[in-house]
C-alpha positions in Angstrom: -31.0 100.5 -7.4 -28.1 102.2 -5.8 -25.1 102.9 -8.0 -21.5 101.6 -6.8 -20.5 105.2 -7.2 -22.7 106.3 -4.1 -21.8 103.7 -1.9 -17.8 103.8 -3.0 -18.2 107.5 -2.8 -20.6 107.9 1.0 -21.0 104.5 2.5 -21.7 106.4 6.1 -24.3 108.4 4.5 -26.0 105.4 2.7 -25.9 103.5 6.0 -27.2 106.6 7.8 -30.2 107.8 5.3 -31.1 104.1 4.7 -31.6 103.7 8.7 -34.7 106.5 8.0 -36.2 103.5 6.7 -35.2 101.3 9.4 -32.9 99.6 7.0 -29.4 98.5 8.5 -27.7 98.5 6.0 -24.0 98.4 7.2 -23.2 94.7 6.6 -24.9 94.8 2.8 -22.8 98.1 2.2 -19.3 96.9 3.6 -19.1 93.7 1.5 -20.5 95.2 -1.9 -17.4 97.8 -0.6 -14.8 94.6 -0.6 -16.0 92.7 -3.6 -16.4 96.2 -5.7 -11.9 95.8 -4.2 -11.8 92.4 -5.7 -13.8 93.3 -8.8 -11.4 96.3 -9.7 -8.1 94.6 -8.3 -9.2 91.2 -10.8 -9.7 93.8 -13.7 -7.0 95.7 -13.1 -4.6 92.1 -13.0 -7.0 90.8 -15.6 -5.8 93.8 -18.2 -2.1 93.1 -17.5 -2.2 89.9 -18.2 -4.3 89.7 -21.6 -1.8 92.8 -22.4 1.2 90.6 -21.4 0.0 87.9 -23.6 -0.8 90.3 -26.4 3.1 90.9 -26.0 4.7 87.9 -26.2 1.8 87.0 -29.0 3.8 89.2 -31.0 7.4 88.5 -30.0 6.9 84.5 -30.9 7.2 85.3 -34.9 10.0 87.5 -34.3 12.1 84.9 -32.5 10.7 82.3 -35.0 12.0 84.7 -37.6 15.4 84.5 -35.9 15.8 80.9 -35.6 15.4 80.8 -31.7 13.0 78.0 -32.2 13.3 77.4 -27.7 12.7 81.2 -27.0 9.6 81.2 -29.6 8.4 77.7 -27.7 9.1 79.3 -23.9 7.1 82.1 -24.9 4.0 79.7 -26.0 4.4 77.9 -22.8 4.2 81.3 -21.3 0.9 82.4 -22.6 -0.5 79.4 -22.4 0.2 79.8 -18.4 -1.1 83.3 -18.8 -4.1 82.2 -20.4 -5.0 80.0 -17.6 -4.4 82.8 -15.4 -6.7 85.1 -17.8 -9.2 82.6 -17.3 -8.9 82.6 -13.3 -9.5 86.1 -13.3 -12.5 86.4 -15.5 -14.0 84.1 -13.0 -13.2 85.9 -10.3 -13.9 89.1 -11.8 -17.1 87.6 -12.9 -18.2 86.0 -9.7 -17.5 89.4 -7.8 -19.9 91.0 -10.4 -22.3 88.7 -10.1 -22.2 89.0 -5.9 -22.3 92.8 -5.9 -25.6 93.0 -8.7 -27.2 90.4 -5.7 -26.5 92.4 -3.1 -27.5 95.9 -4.9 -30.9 95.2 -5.5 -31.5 94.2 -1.6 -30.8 97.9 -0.7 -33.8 100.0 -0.8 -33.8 103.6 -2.3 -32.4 106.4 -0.2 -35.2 108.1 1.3 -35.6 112.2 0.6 -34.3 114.8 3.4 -38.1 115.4 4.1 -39.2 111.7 4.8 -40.2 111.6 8.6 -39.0 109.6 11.3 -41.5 106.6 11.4 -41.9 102.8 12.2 -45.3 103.1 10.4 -48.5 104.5 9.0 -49.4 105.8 12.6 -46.3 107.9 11.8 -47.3 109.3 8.9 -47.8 113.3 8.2 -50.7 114.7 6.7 -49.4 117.7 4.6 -53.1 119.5 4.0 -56.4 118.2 3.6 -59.3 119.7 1.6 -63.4 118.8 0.8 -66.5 119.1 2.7 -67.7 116.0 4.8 -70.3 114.2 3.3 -74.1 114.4 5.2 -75.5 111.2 5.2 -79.0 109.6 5.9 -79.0 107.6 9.6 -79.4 104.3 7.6 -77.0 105.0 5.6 -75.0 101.6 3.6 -71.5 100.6 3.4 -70.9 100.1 0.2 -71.0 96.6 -0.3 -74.6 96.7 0.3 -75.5 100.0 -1.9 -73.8 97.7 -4.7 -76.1 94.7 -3.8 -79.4 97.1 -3.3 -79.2 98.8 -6.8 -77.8 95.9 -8.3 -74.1 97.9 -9.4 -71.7 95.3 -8.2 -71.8 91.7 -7.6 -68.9 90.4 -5.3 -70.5 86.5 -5.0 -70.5 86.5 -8.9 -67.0 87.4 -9.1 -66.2 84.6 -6.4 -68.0 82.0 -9.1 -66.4 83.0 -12.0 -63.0 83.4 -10.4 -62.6 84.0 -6.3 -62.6 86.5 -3.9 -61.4 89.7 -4.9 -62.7 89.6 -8.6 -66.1 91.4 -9.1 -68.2 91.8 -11.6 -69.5 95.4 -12.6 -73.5 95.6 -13.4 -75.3 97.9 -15.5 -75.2 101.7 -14.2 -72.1 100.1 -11.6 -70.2 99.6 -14.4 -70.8 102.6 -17.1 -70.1 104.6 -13.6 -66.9 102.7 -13.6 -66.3 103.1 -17.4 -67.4 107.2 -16.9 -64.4 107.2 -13.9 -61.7 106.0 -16.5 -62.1 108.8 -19.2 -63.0 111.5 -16.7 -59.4 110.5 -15.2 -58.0 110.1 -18.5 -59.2 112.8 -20.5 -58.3 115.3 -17.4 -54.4 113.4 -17.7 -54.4 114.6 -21.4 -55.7 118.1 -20.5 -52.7 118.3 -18.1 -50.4 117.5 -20.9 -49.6 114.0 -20.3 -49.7 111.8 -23.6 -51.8 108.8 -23.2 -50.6 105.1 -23.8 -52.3 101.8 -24.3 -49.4 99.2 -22.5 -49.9 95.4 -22.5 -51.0 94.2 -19.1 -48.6 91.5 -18.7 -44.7 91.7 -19.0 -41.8 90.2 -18.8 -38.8 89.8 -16.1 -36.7 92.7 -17.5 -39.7 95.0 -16.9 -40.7 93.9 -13.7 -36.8 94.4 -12.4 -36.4 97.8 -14.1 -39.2 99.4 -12.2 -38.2 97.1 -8.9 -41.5 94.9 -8.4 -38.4 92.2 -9.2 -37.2 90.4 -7.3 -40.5 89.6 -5.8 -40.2 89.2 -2.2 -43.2 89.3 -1.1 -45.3 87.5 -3.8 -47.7 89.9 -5.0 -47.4 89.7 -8.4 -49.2 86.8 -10.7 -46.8 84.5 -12.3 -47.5 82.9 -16.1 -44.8 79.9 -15.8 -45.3 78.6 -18.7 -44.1 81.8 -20.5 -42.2 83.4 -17.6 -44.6 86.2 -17.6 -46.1 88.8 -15.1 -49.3 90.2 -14.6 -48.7 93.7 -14.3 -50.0 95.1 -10.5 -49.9 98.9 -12.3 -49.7 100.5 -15.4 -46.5 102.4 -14.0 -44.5 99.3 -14.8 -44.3 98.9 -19.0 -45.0 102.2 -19.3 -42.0 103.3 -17.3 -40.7 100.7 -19.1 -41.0 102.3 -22.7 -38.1 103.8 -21.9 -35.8 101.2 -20.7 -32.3 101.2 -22.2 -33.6 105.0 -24.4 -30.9 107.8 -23.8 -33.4 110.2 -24.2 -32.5 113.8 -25.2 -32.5 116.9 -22.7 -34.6 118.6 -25.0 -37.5 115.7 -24.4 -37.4 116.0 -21.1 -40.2 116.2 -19.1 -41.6 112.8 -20.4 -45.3 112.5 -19.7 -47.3 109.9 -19.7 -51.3 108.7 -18.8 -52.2 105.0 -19.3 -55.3 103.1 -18.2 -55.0 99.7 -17.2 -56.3 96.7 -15.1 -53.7 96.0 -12.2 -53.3 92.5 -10.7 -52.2 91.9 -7.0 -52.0 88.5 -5.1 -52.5 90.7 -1.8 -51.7 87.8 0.3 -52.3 88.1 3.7 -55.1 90.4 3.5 -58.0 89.6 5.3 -60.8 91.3 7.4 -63.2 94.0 8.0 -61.0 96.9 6.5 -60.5 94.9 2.9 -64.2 93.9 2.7 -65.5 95.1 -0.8 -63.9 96.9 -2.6 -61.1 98.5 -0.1 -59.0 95.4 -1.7 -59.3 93.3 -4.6 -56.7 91.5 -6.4 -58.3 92.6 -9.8 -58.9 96.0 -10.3 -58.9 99.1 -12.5 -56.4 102.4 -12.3 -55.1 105.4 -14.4 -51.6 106.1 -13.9 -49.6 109.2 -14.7 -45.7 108.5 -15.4 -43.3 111.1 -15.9 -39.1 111.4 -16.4 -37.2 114.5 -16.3 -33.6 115.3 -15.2 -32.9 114.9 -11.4 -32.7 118.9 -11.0 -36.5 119.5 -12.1 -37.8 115.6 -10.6 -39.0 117.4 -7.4 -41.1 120.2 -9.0 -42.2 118.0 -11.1 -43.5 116.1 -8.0 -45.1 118.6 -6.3 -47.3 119.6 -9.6 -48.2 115.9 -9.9 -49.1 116.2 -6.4 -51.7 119.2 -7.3 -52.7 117.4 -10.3 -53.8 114.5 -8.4 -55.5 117.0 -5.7 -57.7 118.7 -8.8 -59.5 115.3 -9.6 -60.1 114.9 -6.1 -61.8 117.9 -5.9 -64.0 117.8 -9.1 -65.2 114.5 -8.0 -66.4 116.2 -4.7 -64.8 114.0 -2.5 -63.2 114.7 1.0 -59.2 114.4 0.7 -56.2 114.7 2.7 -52.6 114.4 1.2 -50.5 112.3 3.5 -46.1 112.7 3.7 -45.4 108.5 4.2 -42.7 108.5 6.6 -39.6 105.7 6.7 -41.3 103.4 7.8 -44.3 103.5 5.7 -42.5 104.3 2.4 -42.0 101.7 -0.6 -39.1 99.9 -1.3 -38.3 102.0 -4.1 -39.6 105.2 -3.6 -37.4 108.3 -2.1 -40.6 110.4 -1.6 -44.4 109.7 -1.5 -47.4 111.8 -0.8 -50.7 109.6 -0.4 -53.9 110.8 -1.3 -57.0 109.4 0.7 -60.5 110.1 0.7 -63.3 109.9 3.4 -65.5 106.5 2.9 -68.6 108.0 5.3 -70.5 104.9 6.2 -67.4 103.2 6.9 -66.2 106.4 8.9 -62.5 105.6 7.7 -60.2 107.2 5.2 -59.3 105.0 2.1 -56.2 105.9 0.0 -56.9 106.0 -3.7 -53.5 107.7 -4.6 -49.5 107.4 -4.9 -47.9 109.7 -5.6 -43.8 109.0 -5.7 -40.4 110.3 -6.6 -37.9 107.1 -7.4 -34.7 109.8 -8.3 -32.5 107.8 -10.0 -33.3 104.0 -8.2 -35.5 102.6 -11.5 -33.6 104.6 -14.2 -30.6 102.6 -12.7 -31.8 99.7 -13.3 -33.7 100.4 -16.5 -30.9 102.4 -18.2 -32.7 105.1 -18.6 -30.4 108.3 -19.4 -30.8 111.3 -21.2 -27.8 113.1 -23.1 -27.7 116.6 -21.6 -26.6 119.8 -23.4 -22.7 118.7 -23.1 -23.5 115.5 -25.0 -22.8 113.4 -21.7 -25.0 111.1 -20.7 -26.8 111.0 -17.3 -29.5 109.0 -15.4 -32.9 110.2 -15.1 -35.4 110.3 -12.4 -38.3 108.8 -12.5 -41.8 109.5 -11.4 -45.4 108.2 -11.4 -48.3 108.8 -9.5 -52.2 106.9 -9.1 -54.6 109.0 -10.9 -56.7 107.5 -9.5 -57.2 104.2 -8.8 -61.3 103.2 -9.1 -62.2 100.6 -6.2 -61.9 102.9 -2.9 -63.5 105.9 -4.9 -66.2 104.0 -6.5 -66.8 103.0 -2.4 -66.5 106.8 -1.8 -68.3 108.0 -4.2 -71.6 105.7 -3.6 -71.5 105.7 0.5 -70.7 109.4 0.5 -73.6 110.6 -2.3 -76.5 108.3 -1.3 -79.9 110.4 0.0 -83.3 108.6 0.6 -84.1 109.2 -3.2 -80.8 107.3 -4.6 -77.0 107.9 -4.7 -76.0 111.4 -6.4 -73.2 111.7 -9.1 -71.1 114.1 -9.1 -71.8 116.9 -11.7 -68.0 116.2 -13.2 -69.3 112.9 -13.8 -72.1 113.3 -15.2 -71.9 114.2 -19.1 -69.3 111.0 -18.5 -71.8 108.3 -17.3 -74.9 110.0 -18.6 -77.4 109.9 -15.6 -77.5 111.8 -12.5 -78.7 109.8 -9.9 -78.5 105.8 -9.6 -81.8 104.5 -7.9 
């Protein structure tokens, strides 16, 4: 979240940069500005008092001492009335607290200089594109029914066992699903990203510090009994490894790769363009996390960028990097490029990356700092990017590879999964 210091310190410019995002933000801003007024006018008049009591706390033995038993009992009166005051103020000073956290976390992140004007996706920039486009047979499938013709993927099993949006992997389906994760995960570790095993289900602190919390919108899977959350992407505990850490300078940048099922309600979603697996609500991804000090966050960015554009490429795929613009970009994010990939017998582009720069909006809430070479502590900024996420590549991969004698891996995959062609 924002800190008080930029909105004290630039409320026009918050208002302004936040309107990118066709957030207005000016009512939200002015009245964290007045109770931040009351907070700091309650604690100022909060420390005179408790200082006044400490005082005349001390002044009652010496009048005791003295025999001026009425002074000594005038004086107790007093800080007995001062205490009730003390008490008045903590509850204001409190309350005012309390009202400005509630308000902070309804203000999205300040979008980057380089976000684009936008209302939506239709808005969005592509940045470069890359790949051949894929030659495919006449009768070529969707991918739906490549998964039901060599037996890979069974959706109406899934709805059985569980519902809609659950399927169950088969046989070479799921060993080529198995192959994607360490291809993705061995190529984070090459790139010097250290690799993490997180638990898939967390708690309200971590969901908050990474800003899934409060959840608006409903897309994550409550456990009420424990007052748990199924974790919609490995970028929340791991980014969460390093809540409340004051890392040192000399650690920075922190790298991170984690595999992980990812859970999303998705409510809402229905039609032609989620049929498959364009959108499920279970699903597998390999995430790459990384925190560095603000000055380097946006180099780091643009070589998680490339990263993500190299697995692209050794998978064969056809790609284009997409700038969101204000409209289009998360919540939280100041900055994201989206990777997509041609699907060719759905003729449509799928995205099957994020690839985001938070600045200092999660490591504000997470208290995560680093101590820098002056021994004075300082937020970080936070990144993470999808790398990559399985369902819309799996869908690539088989509708873009399939000939009349079977659907072709790619040779990056192959040692991985261990045949070359499913048929």
């Amino acid at each position: 979240m924002l800190t008080l210091k930029v909105i004290n310190e630039s409320p026009e410019e918050v208002i302004n940069r936040l309107s990118k995002k066709n957030f207005d933000a000016s009512d939200i801003v002015n009245q964290i500005i007045e109770l931040d007024a009351v907070r700091r006018n309650s604690q100022t008049s909060l420390d005179g008092v408790l200082s006044e009591i400490n005082s005349i706390s001390k002044s009652i033995g010496a009048l005791l001492k003295e025999g001026k038993k009425e002074d000594a009992s005038a004086a107790r009166e007093k800080v007995s009335a001062l205490k009730e005051s003390a008490k008045e103020l903590e509850v204001m000073l409190k309350s005012s607290q309390e009202k400005i956290e509630e308000l902070l976390v309804t203000i999205p992140n300040l979008p980057h200089e380089s976000v684009p004007e936008g209302k939506g996706a239709e808005d969005n920039l592509i940045e470069r594109t890359g790949g051949v486009m894929p030659s495919i047979p006449d009768d070529a499938l969707p991918h739906w029914d490549l998964a039901k013709k060599y037996d890979l993927i069974d959706f109406e099993l899934g709805v059985k066992i569980t519902g809609a949006g659950f399927p169950v992997y088969k046989g070479k389906g799921a060993r080529l699903q198995r192959a994607l994760i360490n291809f993705f995960l061995d190529n984070a570790r090459d790139a010097g990203y250290l690799e993490v095993q997180p638990p898939y289900v967390v708690n309200s602190d971590s969901g908050f510090g990474t800003g899934q919390l409060p959840d608006k919108e409903g897309q994550m899977y409550h456990v009420g009994v424990d007052d748990f959350y199924l974790i919609p992407t490995a970028e929340v505990p791991v980014t969460n490894i390093y809540r409340d850490v004051i890392l040192d300078d000399k650690e920075l940048p922190v790298k991170n790769t984690a595999y992980s099922a990812c859970f999303r309600r998705e409510a809402g979603s229905y039609g032609k363009d989620v049929r498959g697996l364009n959108r499920l609500h279970q699903f597998d991804k390999v995430e790459i996390v990384c925190i560095d000090k603000p000055e380097n966050s946006y180099k780091r960015l643009d070589e998680m960028v490339s990263y993500v554009q190299t697995l692209v490429e050794k998978l064969e795929l056809p790609w284009r990097i997409i700038r969101l613009c204000g409209g289009d970009i998360s919540f939280t994010s100041a900055l994201t490029f989206d990777f997509e990939v041609y699907s060719a017998a759905q003729e449509r582009w799928l995205e099957v990356s994020s690839v985001s720069n938070f600045e200092s909006y999660q490591a504000n809430r997470l208290k995560c700092r680093y101590r820098d070479e002056n021994r004075k502590t300082q937020l970080c900024h936070t990144l993470n990017g999808s790398a990559l996420a399985l369902p819309r590549i799996m869908a690539a991969l088989l509708e873009n590879n399939q000939t009349s004698e079977g659907i072709r891996i790619p040779e990056a995959l192959v040692p991985y999964c261990g045949f070359e062609v499913i048929n």
